[in-house]
C-alpha positions as a Markdown table, in Angstrom:
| # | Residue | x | y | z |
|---|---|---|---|---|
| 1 | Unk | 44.7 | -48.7 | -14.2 |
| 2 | Unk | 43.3 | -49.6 | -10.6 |
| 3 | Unk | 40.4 | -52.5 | -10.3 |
| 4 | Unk | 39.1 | -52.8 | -7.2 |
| 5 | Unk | 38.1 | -56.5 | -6.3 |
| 6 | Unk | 34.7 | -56.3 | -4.1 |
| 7 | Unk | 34.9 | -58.5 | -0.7 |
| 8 | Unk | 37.0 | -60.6 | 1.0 |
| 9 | Unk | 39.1 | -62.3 | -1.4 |
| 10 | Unk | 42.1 | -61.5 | -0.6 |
| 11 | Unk | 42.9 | -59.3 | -3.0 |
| 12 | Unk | 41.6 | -55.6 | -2.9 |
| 13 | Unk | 43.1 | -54.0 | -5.8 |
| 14 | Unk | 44.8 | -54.9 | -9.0 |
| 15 | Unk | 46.6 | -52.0 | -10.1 |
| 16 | Unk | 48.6 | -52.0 | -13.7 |
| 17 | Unk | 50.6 | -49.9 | -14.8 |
| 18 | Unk | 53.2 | -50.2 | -18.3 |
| 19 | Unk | 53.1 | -53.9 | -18.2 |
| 20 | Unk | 53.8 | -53.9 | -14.3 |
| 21 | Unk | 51.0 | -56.2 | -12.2 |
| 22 | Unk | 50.6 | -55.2 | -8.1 |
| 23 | Unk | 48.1 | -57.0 | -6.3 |
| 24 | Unk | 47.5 | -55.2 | -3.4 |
| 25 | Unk | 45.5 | -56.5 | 0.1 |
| 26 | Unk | 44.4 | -53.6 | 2.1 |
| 27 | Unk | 44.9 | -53.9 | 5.6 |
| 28 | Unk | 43.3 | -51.9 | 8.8 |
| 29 | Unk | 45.7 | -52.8 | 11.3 |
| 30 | Unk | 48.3 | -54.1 | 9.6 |
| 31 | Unk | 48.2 | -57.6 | 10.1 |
| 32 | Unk | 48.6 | -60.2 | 7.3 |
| 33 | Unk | 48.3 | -63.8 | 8.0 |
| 34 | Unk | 50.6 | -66.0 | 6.4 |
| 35 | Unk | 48.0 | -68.1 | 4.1 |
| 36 | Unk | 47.1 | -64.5 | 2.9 |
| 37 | Unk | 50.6 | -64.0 | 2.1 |
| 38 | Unk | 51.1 | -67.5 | 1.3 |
| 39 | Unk | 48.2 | -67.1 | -1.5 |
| 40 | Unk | 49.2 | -63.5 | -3.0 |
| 41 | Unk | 53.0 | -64.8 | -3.3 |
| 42 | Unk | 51.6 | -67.4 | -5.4 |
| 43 | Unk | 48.5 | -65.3 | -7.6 |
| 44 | Unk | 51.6 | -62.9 | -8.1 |
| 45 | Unk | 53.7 | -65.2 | -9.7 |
| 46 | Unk | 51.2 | -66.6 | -11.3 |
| 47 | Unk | 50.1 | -63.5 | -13.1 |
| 48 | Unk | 53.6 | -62.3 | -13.1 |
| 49 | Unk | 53.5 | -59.4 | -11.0 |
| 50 | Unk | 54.2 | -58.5 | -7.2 |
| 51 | Unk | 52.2 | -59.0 | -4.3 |
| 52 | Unk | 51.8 | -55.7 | -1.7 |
| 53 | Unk | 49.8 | -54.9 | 1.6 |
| 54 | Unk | 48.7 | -51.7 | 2.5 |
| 55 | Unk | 48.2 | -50.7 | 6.1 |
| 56 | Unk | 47.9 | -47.7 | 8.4 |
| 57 | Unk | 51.1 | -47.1 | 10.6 |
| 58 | Unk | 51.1 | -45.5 | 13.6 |
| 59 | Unk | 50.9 | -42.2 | 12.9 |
| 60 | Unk | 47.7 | -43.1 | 10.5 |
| 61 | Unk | 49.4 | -42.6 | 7.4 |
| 62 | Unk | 49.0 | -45.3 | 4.5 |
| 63 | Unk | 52.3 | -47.4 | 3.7 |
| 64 | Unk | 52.5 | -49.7 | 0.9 |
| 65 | Unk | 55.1 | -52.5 | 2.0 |
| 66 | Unk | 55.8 | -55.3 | -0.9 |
| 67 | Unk | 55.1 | -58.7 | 0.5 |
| 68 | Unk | 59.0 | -60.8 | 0.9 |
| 69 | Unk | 58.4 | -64.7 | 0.7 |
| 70 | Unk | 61.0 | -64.6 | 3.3 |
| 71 | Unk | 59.8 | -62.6 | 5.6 |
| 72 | Unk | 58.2 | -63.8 | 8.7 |
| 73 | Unk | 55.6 | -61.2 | 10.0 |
| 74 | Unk | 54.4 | -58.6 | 8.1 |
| 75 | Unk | 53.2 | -55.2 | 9.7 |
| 76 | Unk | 53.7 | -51.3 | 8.8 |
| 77 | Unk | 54.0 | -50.5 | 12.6 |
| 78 | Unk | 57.6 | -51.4 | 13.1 |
């Protein structure tokens, strides 16, 4: 099941699937800003899932990365 959260929260999709939580932040150009990361690291945990961004690369194809509390920058262009 995929809810899509209306807005600018943050978080643009909940998706579960078999007891497995992704909270996903949709992303036109890939950036992320580290309180958005900051804040989905912690909703994750708190609701016992993952955190995930979605962006286009550059070729224009969507790529779902999982966001890594220990990594600096995040961006599908790379």
């Amino acid at each position: 099941m995929v809810q899509r959260s209306a807005g600018s929260h943050g978080i643009d999709l909940i998706a579960l699937k078999h007891g497995d939580i992704m909270l996903i932040s949709c992303k036109y150009h890939g950036y992320l800003r580290r309180k958005e990361k900051e804040s989905m690291l912690m909703l994750a945990r708190r609701a016992g899932g993952k955190a995930f961004y979605t962006a286009r690369d550059k070729k224009g194809k969507w790529r779902l990365t999982e966001i890594d509390e220990y990594a600096e920058e995040a961006s599908p262009h790379t």
